[in-house]
C-alpha positions in Angstrom: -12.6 -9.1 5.9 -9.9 -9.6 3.0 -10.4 -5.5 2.8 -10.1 -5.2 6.0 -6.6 -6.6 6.5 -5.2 -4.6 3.0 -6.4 -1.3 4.4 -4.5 -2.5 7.9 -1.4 -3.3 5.7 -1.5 -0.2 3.9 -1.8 2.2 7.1 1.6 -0.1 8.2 3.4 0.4 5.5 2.4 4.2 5.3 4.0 4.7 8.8 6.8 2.6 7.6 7.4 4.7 4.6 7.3 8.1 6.6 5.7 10.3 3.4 3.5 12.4 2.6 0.3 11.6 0.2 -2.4 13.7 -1.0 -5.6 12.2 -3.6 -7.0 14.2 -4.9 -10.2 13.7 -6.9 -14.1 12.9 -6.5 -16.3 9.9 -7.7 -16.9 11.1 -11.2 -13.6 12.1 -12.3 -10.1 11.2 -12.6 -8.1 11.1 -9.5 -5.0 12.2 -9.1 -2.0 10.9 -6.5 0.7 13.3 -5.5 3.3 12.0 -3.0 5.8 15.0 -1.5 4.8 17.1 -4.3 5.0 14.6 -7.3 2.3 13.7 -9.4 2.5 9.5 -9.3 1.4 7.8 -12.4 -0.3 4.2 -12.3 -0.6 1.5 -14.7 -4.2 1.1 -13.3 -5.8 4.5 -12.3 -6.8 4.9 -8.5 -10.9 4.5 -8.2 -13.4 6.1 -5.6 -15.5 3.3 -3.9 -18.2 3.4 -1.2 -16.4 6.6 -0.1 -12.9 5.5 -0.1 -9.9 6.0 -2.3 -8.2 3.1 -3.7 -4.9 3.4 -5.1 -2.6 0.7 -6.8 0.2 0.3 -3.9 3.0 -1.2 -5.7 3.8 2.7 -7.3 3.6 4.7 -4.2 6.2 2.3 -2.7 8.4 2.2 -5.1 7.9 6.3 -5.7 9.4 6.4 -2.1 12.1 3.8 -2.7 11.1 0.6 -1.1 10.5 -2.5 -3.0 7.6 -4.6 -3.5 7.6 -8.6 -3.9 4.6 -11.0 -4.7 4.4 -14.5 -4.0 1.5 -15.7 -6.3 1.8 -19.3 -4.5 2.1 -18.0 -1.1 -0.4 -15.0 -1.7 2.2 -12.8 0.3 2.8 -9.5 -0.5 6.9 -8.4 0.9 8.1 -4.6 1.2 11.3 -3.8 2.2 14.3 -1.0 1.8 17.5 -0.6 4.1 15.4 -0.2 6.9 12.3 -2.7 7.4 10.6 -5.2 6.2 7.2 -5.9 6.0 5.2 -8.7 4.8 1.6 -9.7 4.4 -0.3 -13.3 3.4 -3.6 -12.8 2.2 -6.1 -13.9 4.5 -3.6 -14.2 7.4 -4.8 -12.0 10.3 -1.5 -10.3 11.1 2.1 -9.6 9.3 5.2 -9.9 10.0 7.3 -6.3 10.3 11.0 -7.0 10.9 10.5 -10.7 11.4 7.9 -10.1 14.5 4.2 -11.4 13.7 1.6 -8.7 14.3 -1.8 -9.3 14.6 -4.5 -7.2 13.5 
């Protein structure tokens, strides 16, 4: 469920962002993240599991200049640059985008 709602957050912010991301990479090798052309580096490398590609979000935000705010007590994740913002509580079942609550 918890997956669920991070993979819904992450398409959000994706449209929110307006970029362009290609992985590229299989199972048994490194994988490699290139956003508009650039090769992103991670603290944490992205990992292949059960068929999907998880990536560390907190880079690919800030690669496309939008900032990224946790709240360890609140368990909410905030994005935001000049033109939105967007913010998620863990287990919540929507988010708020621009102050409007959006379920999911």
């Amino acid at each position: 469920m918890a997956m669920r709602k991070i993979i819904a957050f992450m398409a959000s912010a994706a449209i929110m962002l307006l970029s362009v991301l290609c992985v590229y990479g299989k199972s048994d090798c490194e994988t490699f993240v290139y956003l508009n052309g650039k090769k992103i580096e991670f603290d944490q490398p992205p990992v292949i599991e059960n068929g999907r590609t998880l990536v560390p979000f907190r880079a690919i935000a800030e690669a496309v200049g939008v900032s990224v705010e946790w709240n360890p007590y609140e368990k909410t994740l905030t994005c935001y640059n000049d033109e939105r913002i967007v913010s998620f509580t863990v287990d919540s079942t929507g988010m708020r985008v621009d102050g409007k609550l959006i379920f999911f």
